[in-house]
N, C-alpha and C positions, 0 to 999 in steps of 0.2 A: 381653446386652440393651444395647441406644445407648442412650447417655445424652441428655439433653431437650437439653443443649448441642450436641448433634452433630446430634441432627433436626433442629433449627431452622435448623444453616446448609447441611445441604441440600437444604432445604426452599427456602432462600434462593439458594442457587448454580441449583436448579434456576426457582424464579419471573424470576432474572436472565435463563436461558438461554431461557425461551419468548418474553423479547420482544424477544431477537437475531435478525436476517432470517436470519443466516448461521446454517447447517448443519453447512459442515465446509469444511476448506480442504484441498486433497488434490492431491496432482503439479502446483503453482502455478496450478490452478484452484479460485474461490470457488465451493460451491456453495452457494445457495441454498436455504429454505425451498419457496419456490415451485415450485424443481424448475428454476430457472432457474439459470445457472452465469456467473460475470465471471474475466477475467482484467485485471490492471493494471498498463499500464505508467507508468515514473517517465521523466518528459520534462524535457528542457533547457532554459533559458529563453533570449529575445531581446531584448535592450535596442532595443526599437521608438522610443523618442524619439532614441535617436543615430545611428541610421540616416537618410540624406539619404531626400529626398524622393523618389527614383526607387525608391528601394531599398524604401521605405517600400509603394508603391505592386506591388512587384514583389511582396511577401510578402500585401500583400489580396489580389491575384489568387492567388495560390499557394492562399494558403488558402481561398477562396471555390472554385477547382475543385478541393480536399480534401473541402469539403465536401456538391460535388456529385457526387463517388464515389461519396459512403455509398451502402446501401442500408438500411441497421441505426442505432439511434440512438447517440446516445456521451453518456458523463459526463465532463465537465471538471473538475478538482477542484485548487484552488489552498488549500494548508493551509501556515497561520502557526505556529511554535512559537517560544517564547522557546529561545536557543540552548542548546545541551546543550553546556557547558563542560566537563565533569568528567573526562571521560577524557583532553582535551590535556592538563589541569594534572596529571592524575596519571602521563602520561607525563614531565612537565616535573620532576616532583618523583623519578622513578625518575632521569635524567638527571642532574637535582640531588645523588643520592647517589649518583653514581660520577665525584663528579668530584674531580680532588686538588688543580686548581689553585683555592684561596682566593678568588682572584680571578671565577673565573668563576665559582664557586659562590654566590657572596653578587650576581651579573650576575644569574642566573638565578633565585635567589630573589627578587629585585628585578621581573624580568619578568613572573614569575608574579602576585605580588601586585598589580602593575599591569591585570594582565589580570584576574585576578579583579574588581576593584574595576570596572574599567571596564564591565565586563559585567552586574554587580550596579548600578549607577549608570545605565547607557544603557537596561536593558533589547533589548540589540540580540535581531531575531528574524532567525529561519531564514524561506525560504519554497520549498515544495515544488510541484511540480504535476505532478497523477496525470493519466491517460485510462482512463477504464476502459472497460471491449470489454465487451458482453454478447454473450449467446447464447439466446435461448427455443426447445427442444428442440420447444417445441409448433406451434413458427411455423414450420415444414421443412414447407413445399408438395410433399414429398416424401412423407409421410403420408398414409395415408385421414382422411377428416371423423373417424371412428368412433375412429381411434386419437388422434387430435388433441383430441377432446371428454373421450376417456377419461384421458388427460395432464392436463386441465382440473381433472375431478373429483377426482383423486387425484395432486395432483401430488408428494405425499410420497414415493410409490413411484420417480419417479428419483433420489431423493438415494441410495436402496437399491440402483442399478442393479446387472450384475456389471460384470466389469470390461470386457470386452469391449463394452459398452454404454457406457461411462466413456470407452473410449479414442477414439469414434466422436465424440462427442459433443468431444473434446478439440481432435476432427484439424478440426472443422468453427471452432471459436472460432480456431484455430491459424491458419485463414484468413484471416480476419474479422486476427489482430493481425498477420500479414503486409502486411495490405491499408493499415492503419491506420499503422503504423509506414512503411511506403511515403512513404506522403503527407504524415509529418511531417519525414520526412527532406528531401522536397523543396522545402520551407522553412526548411533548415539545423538542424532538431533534431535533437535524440538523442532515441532513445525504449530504457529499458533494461526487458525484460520482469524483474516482479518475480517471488522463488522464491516456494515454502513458508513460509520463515522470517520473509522482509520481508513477507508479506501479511501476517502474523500480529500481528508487530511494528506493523504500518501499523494496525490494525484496535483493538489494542489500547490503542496510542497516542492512537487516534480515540475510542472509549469513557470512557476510562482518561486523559484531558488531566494531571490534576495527581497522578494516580500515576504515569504511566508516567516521567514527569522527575523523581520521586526513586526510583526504584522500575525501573528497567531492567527487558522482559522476560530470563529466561535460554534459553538454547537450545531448539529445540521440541523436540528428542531427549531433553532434559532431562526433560520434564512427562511427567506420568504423568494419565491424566484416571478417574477410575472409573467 
């Protein structure tokens, strides 16, 4: 018999998970509740004010006929985080104990506590920025009305799909970030498709602000979900 403790939190784990969009994240595609699926890529940035004026003017055009490719919408997503220190200092401090000269040892404890301090005093932040690609399975003018309406009313039934339905639906968003990644290239970015692990991480981090920065997730092969 469970105990009143053990109902209660997943009772709680489950009220959590009804009012997450996401469904499931699966071969670095999100899928959706709706039955609709994103993939995200993590893009490079452009120091626009230090670019001269031609240059300046060459990148609105770029981007303005980026924009006039679409044919699908996109989300832009530019996310702040106060910086995640803890793994350089704790490489800093492994480095720290293999060293034998005195000298350098008491350099680099020195460096460390500089940077800590510095970074607890500045608050310096991170800044990241997504594109996410969507895909609506029910918008494929490839479809009859009947199968399209029927997508509508139950669109729970594609998160279930088999896998052969999954992979179909994979090769067509695969498009769509070929397309996308295209055109940000042609304005000097990098655009790095996110896996499994970084979506999860990414999603987590998103919900999760002030656990995930003391509270790392650990690997997704790690979890175990019941």
């Amino acid at each position: 018999m469970k105990s009143k403790k053990a109902v209660n939190q997943k009772a709680k784990a489950n009220s959590t998970q009804r009012h997450l969009p996401i469904a499931e994240v699966k071969d670095n595609v999100v899928i959706l509740k709706d039955g609709t699926i994103r993939k995200v890529l993590m893009v490079s940035s452009i120091n626009f004010a230090l670019k001269s004026e031609d240059e300046q003017n060459a990148l609105i055009s770029s981007y303005v006929s980026f924009l006039n490719s679409l044919e699908f919408p996109l989300q832009i997503v530019v996310q702040s985080r106060k910086l995640q220190i803890e793994p350089y200092l704790a490489q800093l401090r492994e480095i720290e104990g293999t060293l034998t000269n005195e000298l350098l040892r008491v350099q680099v404890a020195d460096y460390r506590s500089f940077v800590t301090e510095l970074v607890d005093i500045g608050q310096i932040m991170t800044k990241r920025f997504y594109v996410v690609v969507p895909y609506d399975p029910a918008s494929s003018k490839k479809k009859s009305f009947w199968a399209r309406f029927k997508e509508v009313l139950k669109p729970a039934s594609l998160v279930r799909v088999k896998e052969e339905r999954f992979r179909k639906l994979a090769e067509e968003i695969d498009s769509r970030v070929r397309l996308v990644s295209s055109g940000l290239a042609s304005m000097g970015l990098q655009a790095v498709e996110m896996d499994t692990q970084a979506l999860i991480e990414l999603y987590y981090s998103s919900y999760n602000p002030d656990i995930a920065f003391s509270e790392p997730m650990r690997d997704v092969e790690e979890i175990r979900i019941d």
